[in-house]
PDB file of N, CA, C and O in Angstrom:
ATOM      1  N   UNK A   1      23.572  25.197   1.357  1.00  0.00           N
ATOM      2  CA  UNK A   1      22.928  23.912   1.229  1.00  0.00           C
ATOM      3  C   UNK A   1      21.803  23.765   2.247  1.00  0.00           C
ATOM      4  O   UNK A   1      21.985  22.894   3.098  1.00  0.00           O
ATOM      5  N   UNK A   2      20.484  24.582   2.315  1.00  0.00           N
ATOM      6  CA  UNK A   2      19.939  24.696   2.982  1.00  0.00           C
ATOM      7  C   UNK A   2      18.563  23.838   2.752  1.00  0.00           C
ATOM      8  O   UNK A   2      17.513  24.454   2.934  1.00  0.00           O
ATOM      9  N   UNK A   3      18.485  22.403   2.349  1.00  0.00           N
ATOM     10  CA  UNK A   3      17.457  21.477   1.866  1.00  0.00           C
ATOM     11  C   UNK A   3      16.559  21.104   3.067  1.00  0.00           C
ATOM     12  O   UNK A   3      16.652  20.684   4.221  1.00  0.00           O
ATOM     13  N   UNK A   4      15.525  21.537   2.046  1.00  0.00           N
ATOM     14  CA  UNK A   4      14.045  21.142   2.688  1.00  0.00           C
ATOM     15  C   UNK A   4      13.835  19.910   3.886  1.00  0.00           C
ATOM     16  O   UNK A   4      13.826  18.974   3.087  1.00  0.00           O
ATOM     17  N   UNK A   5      13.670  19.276   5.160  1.00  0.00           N
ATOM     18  CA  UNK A   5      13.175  18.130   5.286  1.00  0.00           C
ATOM     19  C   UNK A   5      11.757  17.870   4.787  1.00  0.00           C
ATOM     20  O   UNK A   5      10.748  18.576   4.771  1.00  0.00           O
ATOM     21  N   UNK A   6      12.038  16.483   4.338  1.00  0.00           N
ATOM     22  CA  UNK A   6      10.183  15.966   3.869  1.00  0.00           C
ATOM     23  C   UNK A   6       9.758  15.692   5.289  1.00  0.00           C
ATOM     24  O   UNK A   6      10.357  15.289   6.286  1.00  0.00           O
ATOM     25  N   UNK A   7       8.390  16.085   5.010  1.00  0.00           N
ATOM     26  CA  UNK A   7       7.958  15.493   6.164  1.00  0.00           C
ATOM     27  C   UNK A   7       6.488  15.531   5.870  1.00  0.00           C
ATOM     28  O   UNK A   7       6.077  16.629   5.493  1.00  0.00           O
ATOM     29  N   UNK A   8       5.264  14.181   6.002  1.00  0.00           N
ATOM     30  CA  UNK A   8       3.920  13.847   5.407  1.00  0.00           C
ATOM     31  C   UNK A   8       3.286  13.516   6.259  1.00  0.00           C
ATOM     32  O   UNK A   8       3.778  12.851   7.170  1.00  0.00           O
ATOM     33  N   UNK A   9       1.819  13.918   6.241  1.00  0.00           N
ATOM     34  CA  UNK A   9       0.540  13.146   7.097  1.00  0.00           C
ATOM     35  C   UNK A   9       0.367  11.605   6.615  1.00  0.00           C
ATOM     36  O   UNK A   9       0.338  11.318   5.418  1.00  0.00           O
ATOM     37  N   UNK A  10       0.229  10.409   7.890  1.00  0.00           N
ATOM     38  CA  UNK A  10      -0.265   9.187   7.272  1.00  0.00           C
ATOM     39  C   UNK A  10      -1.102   8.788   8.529  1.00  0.00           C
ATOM     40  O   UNK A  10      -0.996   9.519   9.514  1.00  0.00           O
ATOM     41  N   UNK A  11      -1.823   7.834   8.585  1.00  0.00           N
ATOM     42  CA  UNK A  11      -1.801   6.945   9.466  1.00  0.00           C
ATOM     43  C   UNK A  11      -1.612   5.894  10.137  1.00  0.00           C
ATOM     44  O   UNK A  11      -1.795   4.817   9.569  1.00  0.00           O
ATOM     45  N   UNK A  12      -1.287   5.917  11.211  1.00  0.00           N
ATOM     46  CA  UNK A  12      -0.860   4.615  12.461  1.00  0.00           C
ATOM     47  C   UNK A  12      -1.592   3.211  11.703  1.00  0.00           C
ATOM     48  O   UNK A  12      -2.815   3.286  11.820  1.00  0.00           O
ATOM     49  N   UNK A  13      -1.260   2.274  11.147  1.00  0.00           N
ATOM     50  CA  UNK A  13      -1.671   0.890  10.898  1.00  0.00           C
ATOM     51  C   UNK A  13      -1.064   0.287  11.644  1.00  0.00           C
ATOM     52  O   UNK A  13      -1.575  -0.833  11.612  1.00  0.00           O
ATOM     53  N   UNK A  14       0.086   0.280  12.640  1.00  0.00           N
ATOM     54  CA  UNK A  14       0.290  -0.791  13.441  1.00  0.00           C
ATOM     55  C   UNK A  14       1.236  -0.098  14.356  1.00  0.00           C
ATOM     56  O   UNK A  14       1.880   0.853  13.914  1.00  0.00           O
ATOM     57  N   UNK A  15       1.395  -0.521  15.717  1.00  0.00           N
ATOM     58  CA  UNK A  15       1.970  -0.272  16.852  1.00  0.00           C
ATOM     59  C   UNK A  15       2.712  -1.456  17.407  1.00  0.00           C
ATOM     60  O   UNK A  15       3.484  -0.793  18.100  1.00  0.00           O
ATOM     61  N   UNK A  16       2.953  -2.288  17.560  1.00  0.00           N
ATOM     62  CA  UNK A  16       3.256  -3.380  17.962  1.00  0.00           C
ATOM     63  C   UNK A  16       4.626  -3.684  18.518  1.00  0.00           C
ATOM     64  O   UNK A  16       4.817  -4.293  19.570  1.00  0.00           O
ATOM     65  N   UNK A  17       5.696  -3.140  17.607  1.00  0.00           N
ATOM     66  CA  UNK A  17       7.172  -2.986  17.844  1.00  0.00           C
ATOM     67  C   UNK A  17       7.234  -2.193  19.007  1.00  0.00           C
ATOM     68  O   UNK A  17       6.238  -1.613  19.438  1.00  0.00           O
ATOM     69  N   UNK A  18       8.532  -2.120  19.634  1.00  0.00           N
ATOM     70  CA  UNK A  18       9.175  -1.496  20.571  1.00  0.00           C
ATOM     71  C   UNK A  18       9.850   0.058  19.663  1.00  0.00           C
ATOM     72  O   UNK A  18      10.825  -0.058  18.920  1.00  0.00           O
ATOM     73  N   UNK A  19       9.489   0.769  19.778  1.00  0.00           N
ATOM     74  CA  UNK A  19      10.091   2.250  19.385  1.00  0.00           C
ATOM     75  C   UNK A  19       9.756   2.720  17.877  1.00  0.00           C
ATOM     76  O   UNK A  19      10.101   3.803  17.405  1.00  0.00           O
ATOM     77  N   UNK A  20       9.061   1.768  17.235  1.00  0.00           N
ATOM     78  CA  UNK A  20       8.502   1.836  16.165  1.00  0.00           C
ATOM     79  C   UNK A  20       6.887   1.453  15.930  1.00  0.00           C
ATOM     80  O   UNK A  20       6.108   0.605  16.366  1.00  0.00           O
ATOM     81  N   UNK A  21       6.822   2.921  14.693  1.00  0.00           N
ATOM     82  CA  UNK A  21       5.173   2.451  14.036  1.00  0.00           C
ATOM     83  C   UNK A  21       4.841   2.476  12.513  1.00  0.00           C
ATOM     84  O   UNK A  21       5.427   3.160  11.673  1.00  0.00           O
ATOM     85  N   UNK A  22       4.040   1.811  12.343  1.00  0.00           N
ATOM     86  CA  UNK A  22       4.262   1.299  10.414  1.00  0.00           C
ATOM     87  C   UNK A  22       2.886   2.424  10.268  1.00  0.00           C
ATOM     88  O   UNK A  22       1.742   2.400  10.722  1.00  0.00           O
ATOM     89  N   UNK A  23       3.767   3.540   9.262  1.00  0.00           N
ATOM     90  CA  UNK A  23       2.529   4.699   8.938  1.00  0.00           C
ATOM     91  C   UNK A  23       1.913   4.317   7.295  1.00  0.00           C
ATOM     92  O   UNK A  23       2.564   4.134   6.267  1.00  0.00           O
ATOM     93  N   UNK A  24       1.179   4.299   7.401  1.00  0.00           N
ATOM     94  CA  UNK A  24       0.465   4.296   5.757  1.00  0.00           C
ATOM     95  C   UNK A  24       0.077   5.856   4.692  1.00  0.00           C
ATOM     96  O   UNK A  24      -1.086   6.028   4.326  1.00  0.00           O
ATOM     97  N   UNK A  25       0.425   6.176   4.568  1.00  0.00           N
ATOM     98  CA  UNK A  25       0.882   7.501   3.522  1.00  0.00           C
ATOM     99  C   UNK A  25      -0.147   7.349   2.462  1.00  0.00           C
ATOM    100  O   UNK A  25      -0.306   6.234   1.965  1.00  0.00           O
ATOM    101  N   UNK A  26      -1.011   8.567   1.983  1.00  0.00           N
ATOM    102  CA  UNK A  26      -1.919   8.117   0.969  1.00  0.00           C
ATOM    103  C   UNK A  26      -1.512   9.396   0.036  1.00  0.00           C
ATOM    104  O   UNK A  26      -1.293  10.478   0.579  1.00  0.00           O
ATOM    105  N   UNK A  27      -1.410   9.239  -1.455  1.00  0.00           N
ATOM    106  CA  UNK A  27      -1.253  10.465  -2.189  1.00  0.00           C
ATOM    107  C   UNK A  27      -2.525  10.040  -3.069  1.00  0.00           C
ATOM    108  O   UNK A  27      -3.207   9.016  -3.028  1.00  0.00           O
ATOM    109  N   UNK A  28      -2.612  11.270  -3.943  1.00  0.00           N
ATOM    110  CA  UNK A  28      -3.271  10.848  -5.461  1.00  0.00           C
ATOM    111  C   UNK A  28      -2.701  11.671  -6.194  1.00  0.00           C
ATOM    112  O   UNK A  28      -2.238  12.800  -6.030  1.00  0.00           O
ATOM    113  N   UNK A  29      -2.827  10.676  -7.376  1.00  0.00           N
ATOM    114  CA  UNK A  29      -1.981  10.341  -8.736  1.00  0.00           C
ATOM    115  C   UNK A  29      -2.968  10.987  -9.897  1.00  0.00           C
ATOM    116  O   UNK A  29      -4.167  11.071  -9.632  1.00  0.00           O
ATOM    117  N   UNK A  30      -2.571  11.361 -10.945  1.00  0.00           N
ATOM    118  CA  UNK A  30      -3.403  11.390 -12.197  1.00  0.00           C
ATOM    119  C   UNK A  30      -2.877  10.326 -13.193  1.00  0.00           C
ATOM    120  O   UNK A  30      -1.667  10.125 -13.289  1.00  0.00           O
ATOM    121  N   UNK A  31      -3.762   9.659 -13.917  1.00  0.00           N
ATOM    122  CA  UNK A  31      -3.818   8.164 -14.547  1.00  0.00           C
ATOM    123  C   UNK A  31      -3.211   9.578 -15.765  1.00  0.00           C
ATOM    124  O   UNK A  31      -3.758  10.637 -16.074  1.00  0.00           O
ATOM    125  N   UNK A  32      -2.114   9.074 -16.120  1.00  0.00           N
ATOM    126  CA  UNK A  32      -1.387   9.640 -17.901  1.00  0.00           C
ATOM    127  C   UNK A  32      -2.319   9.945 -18.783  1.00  0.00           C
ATOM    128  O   UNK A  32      -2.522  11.008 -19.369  1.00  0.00           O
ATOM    129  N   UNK A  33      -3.235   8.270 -18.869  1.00  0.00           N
ATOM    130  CA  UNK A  33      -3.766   8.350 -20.263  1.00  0.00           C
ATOM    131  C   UNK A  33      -5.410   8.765 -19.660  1.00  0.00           C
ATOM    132  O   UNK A  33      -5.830   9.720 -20.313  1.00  0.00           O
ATOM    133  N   UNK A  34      -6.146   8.424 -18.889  1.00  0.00           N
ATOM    134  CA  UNK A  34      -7.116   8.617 -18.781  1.00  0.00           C
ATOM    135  C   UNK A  34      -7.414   9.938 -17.975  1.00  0.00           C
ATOM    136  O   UNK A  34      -8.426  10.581 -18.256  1.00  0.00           O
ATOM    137  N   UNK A  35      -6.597  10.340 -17.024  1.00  0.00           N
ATOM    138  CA  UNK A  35      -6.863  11.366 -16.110  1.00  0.00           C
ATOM    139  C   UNK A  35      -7.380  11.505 -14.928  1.00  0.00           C
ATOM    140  O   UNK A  35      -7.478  12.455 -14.151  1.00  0.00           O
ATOM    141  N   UNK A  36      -7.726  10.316 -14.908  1.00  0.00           N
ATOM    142  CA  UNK A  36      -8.809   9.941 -13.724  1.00  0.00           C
ATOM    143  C   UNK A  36      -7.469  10.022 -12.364  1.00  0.00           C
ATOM    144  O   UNK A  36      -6.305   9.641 -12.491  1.00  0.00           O
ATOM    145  N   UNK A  37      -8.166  10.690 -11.012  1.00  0.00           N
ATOM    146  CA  UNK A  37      -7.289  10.548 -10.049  1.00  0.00           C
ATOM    147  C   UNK A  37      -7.386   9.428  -9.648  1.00  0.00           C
ATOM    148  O   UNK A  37      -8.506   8.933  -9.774  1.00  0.00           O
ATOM    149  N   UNK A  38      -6.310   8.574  -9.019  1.00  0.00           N
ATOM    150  CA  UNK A  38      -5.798   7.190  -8.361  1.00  0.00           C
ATOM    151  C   UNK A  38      -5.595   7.203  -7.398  1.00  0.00           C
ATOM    152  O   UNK A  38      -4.781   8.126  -7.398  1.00  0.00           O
ATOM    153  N   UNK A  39      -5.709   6.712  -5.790  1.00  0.00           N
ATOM    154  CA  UNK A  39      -4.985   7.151  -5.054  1.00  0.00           C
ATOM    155  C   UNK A  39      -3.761   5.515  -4.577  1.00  0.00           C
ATOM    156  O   UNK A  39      -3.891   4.291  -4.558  1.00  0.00           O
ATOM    157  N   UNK A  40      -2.772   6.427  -4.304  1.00  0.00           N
ATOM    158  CA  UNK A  40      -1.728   5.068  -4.062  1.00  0.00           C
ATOM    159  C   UNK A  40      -1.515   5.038  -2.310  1.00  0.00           C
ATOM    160  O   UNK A  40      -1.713   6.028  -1.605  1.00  0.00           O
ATOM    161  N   UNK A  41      -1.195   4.062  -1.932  1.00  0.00           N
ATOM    162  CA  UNK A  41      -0.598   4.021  -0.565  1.00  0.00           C
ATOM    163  C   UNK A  41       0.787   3.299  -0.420  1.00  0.00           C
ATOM    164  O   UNK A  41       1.107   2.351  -1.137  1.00  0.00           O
ATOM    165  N   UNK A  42       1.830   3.989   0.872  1.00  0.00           N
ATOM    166  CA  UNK A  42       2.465   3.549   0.743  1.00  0.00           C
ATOM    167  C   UNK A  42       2.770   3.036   2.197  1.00  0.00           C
ATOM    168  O   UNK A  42       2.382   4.003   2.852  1.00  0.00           O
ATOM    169  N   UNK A  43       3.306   1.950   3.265  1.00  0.00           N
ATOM    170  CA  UNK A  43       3.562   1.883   4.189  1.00  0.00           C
ATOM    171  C   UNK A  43       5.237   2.205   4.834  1.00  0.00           C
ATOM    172  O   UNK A  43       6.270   1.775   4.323  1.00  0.00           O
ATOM    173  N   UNK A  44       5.151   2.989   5.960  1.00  0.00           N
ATOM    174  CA  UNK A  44       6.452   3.484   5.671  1.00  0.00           C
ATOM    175  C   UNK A  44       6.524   3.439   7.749  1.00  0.00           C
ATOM    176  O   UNK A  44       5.738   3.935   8.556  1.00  0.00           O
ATOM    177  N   UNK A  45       7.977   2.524   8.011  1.00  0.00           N
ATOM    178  CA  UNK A  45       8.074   1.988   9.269  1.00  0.00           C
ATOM    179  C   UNK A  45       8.827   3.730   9.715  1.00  0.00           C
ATOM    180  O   UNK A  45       9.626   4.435   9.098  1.00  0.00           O
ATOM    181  N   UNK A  46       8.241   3.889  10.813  1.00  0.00           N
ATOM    182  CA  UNK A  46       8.671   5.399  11.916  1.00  0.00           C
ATOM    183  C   UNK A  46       8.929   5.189  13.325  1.00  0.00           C
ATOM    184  O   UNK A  46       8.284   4.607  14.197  1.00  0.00           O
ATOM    185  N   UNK A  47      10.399   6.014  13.333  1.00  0.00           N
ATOM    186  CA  UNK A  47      10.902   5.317  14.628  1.00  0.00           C
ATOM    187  C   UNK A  47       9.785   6.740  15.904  1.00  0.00           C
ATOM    188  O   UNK A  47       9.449   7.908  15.710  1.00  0.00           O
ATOM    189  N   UNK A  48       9.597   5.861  16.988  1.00  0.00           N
ATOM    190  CA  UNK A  48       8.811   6.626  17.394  1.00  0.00           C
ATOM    191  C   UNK A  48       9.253   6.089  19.081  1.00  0.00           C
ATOM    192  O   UNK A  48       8.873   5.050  19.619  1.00  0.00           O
ATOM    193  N   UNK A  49      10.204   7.205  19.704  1.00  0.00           N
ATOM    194  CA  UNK A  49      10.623   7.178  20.341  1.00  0.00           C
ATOM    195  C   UNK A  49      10.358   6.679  22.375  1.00  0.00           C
ATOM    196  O   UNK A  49      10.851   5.770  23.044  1.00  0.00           O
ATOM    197  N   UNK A  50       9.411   7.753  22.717  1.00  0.00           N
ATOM    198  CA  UNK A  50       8.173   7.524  23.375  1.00  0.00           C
ATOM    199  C   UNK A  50       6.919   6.352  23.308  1.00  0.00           C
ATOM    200  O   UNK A  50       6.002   6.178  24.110  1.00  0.00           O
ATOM    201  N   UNK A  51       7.221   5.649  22.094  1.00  0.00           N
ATOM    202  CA  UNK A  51       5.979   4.775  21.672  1.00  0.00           C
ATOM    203  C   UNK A  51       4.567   5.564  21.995  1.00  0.00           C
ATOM    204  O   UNK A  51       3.993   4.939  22.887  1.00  0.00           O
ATOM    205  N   UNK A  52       3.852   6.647  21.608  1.00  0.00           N
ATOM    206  CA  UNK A  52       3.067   7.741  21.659  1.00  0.00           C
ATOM    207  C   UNK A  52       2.537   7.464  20.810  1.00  0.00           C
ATOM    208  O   UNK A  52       1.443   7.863  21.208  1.00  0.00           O
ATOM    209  N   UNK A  53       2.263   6.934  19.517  1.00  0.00           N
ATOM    210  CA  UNK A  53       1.571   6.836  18.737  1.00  0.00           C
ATOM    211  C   UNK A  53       0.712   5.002  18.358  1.00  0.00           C
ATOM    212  O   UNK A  53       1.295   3.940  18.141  1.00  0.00           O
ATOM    213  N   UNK A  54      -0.268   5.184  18.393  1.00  0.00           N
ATOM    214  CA  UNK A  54      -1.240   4.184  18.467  1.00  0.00           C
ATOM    215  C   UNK A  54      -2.022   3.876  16.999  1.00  0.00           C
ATOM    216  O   UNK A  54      -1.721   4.529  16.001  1.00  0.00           O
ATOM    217  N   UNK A  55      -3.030   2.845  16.962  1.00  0.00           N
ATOM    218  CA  UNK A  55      -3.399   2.219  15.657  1.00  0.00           C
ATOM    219  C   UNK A  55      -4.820   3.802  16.281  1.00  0.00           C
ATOM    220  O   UNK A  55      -5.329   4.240  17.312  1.00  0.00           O
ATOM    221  N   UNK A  56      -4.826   4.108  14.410  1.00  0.00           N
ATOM    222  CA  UNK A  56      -5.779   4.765  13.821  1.00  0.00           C
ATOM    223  C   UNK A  56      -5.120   6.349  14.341  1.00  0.00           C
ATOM    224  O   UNK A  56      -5.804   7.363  14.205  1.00  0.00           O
ATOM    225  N   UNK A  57      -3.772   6.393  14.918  1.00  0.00           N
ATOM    226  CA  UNK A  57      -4.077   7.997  15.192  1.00  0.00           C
ATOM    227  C   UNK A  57      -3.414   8.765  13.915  1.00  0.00           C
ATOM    228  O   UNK A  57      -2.880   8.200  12.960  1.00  0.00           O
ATOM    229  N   UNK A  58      -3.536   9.941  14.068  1.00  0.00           N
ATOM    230  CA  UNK A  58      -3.045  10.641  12.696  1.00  0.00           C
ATOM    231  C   UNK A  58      -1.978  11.512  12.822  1.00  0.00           C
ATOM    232  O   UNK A  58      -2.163  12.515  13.512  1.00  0.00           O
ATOM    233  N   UNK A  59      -0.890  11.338  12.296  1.00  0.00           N
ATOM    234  CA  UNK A  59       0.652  11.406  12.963  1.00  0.00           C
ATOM    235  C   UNK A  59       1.335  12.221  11.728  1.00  0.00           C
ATOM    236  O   UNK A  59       1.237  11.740  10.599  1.00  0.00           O
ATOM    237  N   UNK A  60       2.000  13.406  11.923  1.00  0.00           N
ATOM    238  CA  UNK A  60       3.126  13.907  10.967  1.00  0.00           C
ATOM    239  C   UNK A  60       4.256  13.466  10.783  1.00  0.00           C
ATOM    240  O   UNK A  60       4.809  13.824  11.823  1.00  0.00           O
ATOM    241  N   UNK A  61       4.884  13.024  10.295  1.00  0.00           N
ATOM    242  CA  UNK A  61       6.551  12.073   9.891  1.00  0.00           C
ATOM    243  C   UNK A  61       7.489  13.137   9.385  1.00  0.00           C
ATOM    244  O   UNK A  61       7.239  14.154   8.738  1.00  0.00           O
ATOM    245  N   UNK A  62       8.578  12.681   9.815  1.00  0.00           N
ATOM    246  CA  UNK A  62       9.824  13.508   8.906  1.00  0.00           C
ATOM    247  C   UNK A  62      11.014  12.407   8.427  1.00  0.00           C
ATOM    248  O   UNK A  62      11.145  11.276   8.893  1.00  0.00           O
ATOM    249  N   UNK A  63      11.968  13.120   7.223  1.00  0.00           N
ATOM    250  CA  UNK A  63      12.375  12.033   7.085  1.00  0.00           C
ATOM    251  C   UNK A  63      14.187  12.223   8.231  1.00  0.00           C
ATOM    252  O   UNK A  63      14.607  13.143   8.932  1.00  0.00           O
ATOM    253  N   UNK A  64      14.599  11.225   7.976  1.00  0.00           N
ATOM    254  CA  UNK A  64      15.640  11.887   9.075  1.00  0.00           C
ATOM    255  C   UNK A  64      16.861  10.614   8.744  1.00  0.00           C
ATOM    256  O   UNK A  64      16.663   9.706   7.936  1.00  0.00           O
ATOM    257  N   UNK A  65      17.816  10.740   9.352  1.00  0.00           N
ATOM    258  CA  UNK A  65      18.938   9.110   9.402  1.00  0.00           C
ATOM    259  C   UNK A  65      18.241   7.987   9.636  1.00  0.00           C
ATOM    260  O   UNK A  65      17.188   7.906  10.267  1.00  0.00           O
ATOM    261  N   UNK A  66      18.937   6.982   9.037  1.00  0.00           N
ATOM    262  CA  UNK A  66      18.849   6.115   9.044  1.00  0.00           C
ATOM    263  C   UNK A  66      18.848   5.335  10.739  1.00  0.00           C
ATOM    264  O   UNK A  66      19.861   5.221  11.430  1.00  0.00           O
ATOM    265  N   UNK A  67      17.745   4.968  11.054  1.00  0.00           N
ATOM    266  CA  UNK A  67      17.747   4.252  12.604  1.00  0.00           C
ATOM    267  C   UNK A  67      18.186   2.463  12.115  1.00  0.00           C
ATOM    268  O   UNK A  67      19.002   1.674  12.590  1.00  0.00           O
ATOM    269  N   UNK A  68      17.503   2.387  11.316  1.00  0.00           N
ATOM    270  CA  UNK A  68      17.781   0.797  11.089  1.00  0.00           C
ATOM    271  C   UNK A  68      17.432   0.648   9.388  1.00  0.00           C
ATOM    272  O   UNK A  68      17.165   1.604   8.659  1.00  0.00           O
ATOM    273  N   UNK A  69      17.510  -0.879   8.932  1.00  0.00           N
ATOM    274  CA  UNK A  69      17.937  -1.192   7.471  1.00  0.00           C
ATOM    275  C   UNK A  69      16.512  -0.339   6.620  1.00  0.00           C
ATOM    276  O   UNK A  69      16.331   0.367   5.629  1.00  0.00           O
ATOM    277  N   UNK A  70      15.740  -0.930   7.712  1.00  0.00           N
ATOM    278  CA  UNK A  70      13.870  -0.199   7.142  1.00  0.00           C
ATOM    279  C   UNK A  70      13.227   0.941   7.433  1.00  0.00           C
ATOM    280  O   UNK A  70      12.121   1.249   6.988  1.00  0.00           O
ATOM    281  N   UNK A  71      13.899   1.594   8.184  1.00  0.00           N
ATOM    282  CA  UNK A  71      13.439   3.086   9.422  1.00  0.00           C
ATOM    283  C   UNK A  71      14.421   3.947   8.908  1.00  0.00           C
ATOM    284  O   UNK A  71      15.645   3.911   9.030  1.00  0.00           O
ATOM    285  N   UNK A  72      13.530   4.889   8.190  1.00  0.00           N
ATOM    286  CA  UNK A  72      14.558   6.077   8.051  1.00  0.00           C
ATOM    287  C   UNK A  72      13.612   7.528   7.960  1.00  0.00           C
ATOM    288  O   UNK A  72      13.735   8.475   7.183  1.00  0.00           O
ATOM    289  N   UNK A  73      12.540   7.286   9.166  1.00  0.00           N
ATOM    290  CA  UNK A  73      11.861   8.537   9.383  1.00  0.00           C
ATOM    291  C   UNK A  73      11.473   8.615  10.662  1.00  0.00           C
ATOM    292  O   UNK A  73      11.900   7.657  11.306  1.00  0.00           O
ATOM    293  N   UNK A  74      10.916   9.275  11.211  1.00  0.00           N
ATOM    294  CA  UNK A  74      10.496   9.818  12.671  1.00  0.00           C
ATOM    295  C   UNK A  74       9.830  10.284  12.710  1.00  0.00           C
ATOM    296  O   UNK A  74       9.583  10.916  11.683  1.00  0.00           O
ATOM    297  N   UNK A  75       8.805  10.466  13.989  1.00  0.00           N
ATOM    298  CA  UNK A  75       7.689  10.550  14.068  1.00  0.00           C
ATOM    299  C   UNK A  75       8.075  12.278  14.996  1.00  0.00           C
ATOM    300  O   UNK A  75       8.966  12.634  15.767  1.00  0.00           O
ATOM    301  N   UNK A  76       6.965  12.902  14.438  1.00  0.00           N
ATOM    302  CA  UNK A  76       7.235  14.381  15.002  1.00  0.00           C
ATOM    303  C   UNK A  76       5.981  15.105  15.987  1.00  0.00           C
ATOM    304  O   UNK A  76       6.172  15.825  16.967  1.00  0.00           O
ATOM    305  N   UNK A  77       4.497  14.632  15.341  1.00  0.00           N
ATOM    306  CA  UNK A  77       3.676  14.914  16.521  1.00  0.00           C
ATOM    307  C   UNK A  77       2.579  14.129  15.991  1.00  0.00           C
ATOM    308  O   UNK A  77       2.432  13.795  14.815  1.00  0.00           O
ATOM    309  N   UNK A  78       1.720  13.830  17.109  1.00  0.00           N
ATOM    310  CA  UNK A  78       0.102  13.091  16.941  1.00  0.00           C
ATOM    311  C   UNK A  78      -0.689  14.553  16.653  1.00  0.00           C
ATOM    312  O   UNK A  78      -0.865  15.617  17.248  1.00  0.00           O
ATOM    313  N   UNK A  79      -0.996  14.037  15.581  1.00  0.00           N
ATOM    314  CA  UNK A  79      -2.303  15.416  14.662  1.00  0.00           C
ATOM    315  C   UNK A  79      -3.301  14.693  15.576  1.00  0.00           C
ATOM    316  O   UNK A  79      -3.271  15.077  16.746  1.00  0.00           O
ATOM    317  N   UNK A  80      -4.083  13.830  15.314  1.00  0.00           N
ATOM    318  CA  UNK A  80      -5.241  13.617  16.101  1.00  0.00           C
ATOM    319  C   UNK A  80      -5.350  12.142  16.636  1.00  0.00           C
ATOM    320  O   UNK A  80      -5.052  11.194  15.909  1.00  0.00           O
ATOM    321  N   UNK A  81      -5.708  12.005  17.698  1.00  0.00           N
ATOM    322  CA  UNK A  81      -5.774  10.532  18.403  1.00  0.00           C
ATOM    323  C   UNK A  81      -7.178   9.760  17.624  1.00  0.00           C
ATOM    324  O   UNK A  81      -8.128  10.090  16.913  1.00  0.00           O
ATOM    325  N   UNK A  82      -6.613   8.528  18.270  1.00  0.00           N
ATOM    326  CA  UNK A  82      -8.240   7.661  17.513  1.00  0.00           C
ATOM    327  C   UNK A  82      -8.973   7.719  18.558  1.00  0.00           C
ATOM    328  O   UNK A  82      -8.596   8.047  19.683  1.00  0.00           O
ATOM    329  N   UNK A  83     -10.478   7.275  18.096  1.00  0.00           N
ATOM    330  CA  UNK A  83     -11.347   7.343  19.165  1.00  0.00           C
ATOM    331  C   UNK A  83     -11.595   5.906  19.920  1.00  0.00           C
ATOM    332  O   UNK A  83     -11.526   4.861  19.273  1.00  0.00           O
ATOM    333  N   UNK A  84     -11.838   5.910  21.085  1.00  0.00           N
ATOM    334  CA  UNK A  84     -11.729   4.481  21.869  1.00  0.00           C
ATOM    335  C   UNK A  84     -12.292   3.453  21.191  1.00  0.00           C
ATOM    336  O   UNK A  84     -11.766   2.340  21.202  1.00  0.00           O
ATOM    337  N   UNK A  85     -13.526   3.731  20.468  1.00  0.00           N
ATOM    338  CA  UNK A  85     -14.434   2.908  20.115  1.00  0.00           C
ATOM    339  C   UNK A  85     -14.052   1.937  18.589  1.00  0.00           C
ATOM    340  O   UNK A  85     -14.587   0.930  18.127  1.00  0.00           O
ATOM    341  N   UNK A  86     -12.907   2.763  18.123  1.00  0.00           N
ATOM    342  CA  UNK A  86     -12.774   2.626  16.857  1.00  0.00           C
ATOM    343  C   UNK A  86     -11.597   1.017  16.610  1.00  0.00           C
ATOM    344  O   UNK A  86     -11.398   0.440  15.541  1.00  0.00           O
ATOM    345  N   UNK A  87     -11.000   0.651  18.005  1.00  0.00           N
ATOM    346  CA  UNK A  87      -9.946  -0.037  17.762  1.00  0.00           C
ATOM    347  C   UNK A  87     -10.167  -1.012  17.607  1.00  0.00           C
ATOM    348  O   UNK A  87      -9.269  -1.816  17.361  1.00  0.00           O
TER     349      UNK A  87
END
């Protein structure tokens, strides 16, 4: 039983909580009937231990136990920081 963990690029939309950060996840979709790509977003709360991760940085997630009713992923490393100017 050797199953995969998921684990996705999103970005930091909010920092604010204590040990948590709300990541925004972007995929694209193909429309059934038309074909046209879509892209969807999804916001997805990451327990983030260190509080290390900040608004705009670009963060890898995994999914992992359940920390609380809404948190059931973790934050694994900062891909790239935001830039000062940007916040």
């Amino acid at each position: 039983m050797s199953e995969k963990i998921r684990s996705v690029i999103g970005q930091v939309v909010s920092d604010r909580m204590d040990k948590t950060a709300s990541v925004e996840v972007v995929r694209q979709l193909r429309h059934p009937l038309y074909g046209k790509y879509i892209r969807r977003s999804t916001k997805i709360l990451v327990h983030d231990e260190e509080n290390q991760a900040h608004v705009g940085d670009r963060v890898r997630i995994r999914e992992c136990r359940p920390h609380s009713k809404h948190k059931a992923w973790e934050l694994v490393e900062v891909l790239k920081a935001a830039t000062e100017g940007s916040s």
